[in-house]
N, C-alpha and C positions, 0 to 999 in steps of 0.2 A: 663723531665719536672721539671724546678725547684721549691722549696718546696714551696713556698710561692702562685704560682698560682694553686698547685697540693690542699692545705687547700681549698683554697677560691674558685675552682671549686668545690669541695665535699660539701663548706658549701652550697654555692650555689644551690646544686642539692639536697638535703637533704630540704632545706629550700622551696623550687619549689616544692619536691612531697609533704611534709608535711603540706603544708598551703590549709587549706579549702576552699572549693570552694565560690564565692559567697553569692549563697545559703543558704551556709549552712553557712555562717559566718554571714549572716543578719539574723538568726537567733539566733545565741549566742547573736548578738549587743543587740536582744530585751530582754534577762532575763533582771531579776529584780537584783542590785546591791544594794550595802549596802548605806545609806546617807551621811556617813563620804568618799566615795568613790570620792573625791573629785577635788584629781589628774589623774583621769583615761587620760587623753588626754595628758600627759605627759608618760604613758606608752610606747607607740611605739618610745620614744625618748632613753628611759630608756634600752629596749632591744636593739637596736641599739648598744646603746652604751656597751652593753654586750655583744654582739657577735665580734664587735671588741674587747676588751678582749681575748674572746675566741679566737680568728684570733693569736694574736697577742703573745697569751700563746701556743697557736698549732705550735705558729711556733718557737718560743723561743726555747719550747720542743724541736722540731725535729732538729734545729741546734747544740741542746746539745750533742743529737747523744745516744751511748752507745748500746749495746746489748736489751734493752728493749724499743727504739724507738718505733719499729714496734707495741709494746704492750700497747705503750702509743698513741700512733696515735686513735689507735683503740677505745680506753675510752675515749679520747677523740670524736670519732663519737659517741659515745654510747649516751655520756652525751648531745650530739646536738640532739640527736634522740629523748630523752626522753623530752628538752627542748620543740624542737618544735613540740612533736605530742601533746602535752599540749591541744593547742585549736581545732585539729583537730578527740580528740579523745571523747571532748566534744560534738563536733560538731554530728560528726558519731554516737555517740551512744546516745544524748540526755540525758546524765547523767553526769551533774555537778561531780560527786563525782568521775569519773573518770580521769579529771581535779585538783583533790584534790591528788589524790592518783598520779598523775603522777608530780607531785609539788615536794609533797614529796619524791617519788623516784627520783628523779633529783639531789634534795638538799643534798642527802647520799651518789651518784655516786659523786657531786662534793666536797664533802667532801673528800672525798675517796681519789680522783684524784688530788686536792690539796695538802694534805700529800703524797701522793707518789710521785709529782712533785717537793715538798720540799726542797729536799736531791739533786736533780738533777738540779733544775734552780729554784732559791728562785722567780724571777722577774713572771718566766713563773706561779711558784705558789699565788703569789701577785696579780695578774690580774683574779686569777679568785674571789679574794675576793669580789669582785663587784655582783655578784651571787649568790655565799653565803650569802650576805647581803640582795639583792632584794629576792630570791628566797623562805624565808618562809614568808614573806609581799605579795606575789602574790598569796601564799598556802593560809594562812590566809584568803586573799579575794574570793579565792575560794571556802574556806570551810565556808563562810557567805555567800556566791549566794547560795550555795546544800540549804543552811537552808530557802531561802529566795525563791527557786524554786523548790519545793515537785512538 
């Protein structure tokens, strides 16, 4: 299977199990967000466009090739894992602050993953800067809903 549909099926099925149910996500819809919260409807355009990145860095990556592909593939699932269990882990357990804590793990795996892809494919590490950037603005707002939903 070539590389490109082997990423975008994984993203795919990662992105399938970890998204919340209904349910359970008309319930997050109702916490209480911050006032300055002002773009929130631009969000889902915003990860979108991150996950391409992602896509696009995964695959850069894997063309690079080398002896540590296989270990780079892998962080990179890590880092989609922690991404998208973001809302579902809020959702599940009713605790904002584990949406806080999973921000912030996300933000240091891609940090991580960016300097190690560095040295290997500047571009594949360039894309994920989009991440980096959105990813402590998403922590931030989640760490003013925990405050905002005791």
């Amino acid at each position: 299977m070539p590389a490109w549909l082997t990423i975008l099926l994984v993203m795919g099925l990662v992105i399938a199990v970890l998204t919340p149910s209904r349910q359970q996500f008309a319930w997050f819809l109702r916490l209480r967000r911050p006032r300055w919260l002002t773009f929130e409807r631009w969000i889902p355009l915003i990860w979108s466009l991150i996950y391409l990145c992602f896509y696009a860095s995964a695959l850069l990556r894997w063309g690079a090739g080398g002896a540590a592909a296989p270990l780079a593939m892998a962080a990179y699932l890590v880092l989609l894992v922690l991404v998208q269990s973001y809302t579902l882990l809020i959702c599940r357990t009713r605790r904002v602050a584990w949406g806080t804590a999973a921000g912030l793990a996300g933000w240091i795996w891609g940090l991580a993953l960016t300097l190690a892809t560095l040295t290997i494919s500047p571009t594949a590490a360039l894309l994920l800067v989009p991440f980096l950037l959105w990813s402590p603005i998403g922590t931030f707002v989640t760490w003013r809903m925990q405050r905002l939903n005791r």
